[in-house]
C-alpha positions in Angstrom: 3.4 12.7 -7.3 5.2 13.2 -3.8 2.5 11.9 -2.1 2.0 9.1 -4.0 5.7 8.0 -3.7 6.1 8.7 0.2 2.7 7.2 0.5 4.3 3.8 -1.5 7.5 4.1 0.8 5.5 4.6 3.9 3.5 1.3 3.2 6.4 -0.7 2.3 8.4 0.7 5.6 5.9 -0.8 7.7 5.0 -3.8 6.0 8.6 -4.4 6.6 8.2 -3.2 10.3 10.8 -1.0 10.0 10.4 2.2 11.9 11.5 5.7 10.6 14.3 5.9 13.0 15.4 2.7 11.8 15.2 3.6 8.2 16.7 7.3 8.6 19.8 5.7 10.5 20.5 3.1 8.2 20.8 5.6 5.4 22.4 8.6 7.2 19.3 10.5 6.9 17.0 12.3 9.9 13.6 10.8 10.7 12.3 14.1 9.7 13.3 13.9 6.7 12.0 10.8 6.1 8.8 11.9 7.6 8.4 14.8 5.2 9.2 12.2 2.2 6.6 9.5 3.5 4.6 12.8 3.9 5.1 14.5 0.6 6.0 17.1 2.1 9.7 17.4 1.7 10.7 20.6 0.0 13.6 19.4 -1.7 14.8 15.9 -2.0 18.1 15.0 -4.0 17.0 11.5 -6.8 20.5 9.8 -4.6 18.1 10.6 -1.6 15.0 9.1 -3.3 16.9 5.7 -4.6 18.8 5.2 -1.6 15.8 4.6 0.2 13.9 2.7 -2.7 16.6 0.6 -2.6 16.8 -0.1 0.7 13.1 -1.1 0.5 13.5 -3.6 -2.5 11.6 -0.4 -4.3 12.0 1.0 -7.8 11.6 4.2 -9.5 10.0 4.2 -12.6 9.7 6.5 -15.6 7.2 6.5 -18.4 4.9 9.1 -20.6 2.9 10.9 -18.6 -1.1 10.3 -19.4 -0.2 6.6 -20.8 -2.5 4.3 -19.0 -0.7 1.8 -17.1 0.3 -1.6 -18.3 -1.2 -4.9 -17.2 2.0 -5.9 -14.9 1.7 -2.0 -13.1 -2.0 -2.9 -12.5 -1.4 -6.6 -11.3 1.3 -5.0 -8.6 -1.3 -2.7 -7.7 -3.3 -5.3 -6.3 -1.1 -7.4 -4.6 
C-alpha cells in the first residue's frame, strides 16, 4: 500500500513539476524523506505527514473495506 501511495504522490509531484526539494521545503520536511515516501520505503510516517503532503498536491486519502471492488468514479480517475 506504500508503494502504491508514494507511487500516486510521485506522479502528481511531477506532473505538477514540482521537485522534491521543492515539495520537502514547502512542508518543513527533508527530501529524503520525501524520497522514501514516493519510494515506499519510509519506515515510519506520521497520517499529519501523509495529509500534509496530499494536501499540498490537491490529493486525498481515502478509506474503504478492504477486498470491495472499486466504484465506477475510483475507476474513471484511474484513467484520466
Amino acid at each position: 500500500m506504500l508503494i502504491e501511495i508514494g507511487s500516486q504522490i510521485r506522479k502528481n509531484r511531477v506532473d505538477r513539476h514540482i521537485t522534491q526539494q521543492q515539495l520537502a521545503q514547502a512542508l518543513g520536511m527533508s527530501r529524503t524523506t520525501i524520497g522514501q515516501i514516493e519510494n515506499g520505503i519510509i519506515q515510519e510516517i506520521g497520517v499529519r505527514k501523509l495529509i500534509r503532503i496530499l494536501e499540498f498536491l490537491d490529493l486525498e486519502f481515502r478509506v474503504r473495506p478492504a477486498g470491495n471492488p472499486p466504484t465506477l468514479d475510483e475507476l474513471h480517475e484511474e484513467n484520466l
